[in-house]
C-alpha positions as CSV (number, residue, x, y, z in Angstrom):
1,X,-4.0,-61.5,-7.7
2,X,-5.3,-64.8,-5.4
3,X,-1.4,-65.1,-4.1
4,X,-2.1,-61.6,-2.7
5,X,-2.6,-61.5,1.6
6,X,-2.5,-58.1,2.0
7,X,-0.9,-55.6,0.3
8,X,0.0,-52.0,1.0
9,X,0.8,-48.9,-1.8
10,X,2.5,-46.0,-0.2
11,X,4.6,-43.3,-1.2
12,X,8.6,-43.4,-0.9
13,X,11.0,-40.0,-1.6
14,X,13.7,-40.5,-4.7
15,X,15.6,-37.2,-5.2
16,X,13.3,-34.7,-6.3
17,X,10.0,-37.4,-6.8
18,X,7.9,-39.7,-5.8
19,X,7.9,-43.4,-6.2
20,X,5.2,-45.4,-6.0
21,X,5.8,-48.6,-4.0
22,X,4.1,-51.8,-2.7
23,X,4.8,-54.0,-0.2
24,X,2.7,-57.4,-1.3
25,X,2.5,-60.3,1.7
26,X,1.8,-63.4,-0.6
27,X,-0.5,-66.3,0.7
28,X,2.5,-69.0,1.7
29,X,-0.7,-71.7,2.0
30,X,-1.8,-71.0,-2.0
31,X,1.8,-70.2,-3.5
32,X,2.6,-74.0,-2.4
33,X,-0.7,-75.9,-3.6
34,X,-0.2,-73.6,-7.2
35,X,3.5,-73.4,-8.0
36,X,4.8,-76.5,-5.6
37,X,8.7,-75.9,-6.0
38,X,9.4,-72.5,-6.7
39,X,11.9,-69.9,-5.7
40,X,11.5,-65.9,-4.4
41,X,13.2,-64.8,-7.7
42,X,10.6,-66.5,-9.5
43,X,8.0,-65.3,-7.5
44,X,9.2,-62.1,-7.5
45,X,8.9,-62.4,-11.3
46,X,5.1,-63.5,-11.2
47,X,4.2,-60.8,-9.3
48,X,6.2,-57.7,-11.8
49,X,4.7,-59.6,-14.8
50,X,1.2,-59.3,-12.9
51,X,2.0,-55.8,-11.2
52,X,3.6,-54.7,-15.3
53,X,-0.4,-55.3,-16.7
54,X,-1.7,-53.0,-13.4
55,X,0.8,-50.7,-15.0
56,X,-0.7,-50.4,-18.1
57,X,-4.2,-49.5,-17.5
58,X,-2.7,-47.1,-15.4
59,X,-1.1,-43.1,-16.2
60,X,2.6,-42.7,-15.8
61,X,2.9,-41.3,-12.8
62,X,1.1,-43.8,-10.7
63,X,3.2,-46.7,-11.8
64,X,4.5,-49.0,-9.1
65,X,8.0,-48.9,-9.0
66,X,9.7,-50.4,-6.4
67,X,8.3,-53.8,-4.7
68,X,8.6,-55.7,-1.6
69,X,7.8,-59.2,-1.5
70,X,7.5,-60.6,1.7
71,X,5.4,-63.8,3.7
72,X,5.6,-61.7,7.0
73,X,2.2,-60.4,8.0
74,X,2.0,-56.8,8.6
75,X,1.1,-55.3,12.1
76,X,-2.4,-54.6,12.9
77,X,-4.2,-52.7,15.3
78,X,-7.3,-54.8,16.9
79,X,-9.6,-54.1,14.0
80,X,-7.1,-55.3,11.7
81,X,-5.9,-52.2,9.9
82,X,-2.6,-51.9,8.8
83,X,-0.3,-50.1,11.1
84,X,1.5,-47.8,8.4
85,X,3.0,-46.1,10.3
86,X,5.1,-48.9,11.8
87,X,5.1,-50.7,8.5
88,X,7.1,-47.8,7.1
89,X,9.8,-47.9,10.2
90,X,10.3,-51.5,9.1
91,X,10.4,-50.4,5.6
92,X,13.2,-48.0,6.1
């Protein structure tokens, strides 16, 4: 997906299971030069109709379920890993 920063998959508790999340930074920069005028909701909708075909090549139980959509950078150590740790604090 060329709107796609960084992103991050991780694992979040729902009852009795696991659901499969992913928190996608989008490129600010390209989303402007592609779509021009367009709103979060139908971004949001860009990215399920893109993350829905990931989906389908994909068995059941590791569909992505949940998504968060954001144009905040995540935190990084030095050598630019993601800090998931403190993602996840943010996260919940």
């Amino acid at each position: 997906m060329p709107y796609v920063a960084e992103s991050m998959v991780y694992g979040e508790e729902k009852d009795d299971d696991l659901l499969v999340s992913v928190k996608i930074v989008y490129d600010k920069e390209y989303v402007k030069s592609k779509y021009s005028e367009i709103s979060e909701e139908e971004l949001r909708n860009i990215v399920w109709k893109d993350i829905k075909e990931i989906n389908a090549k994909l068995p059941k139980y590791k569909y992505m379920k949940k998504l968060i959509l954001t144009d905040e950078p995540m935190i990084k150590t030095t050598t630019q890993k993601v800090k998931r740790h403190e993602e996840m604090k943010k996260i919940k």
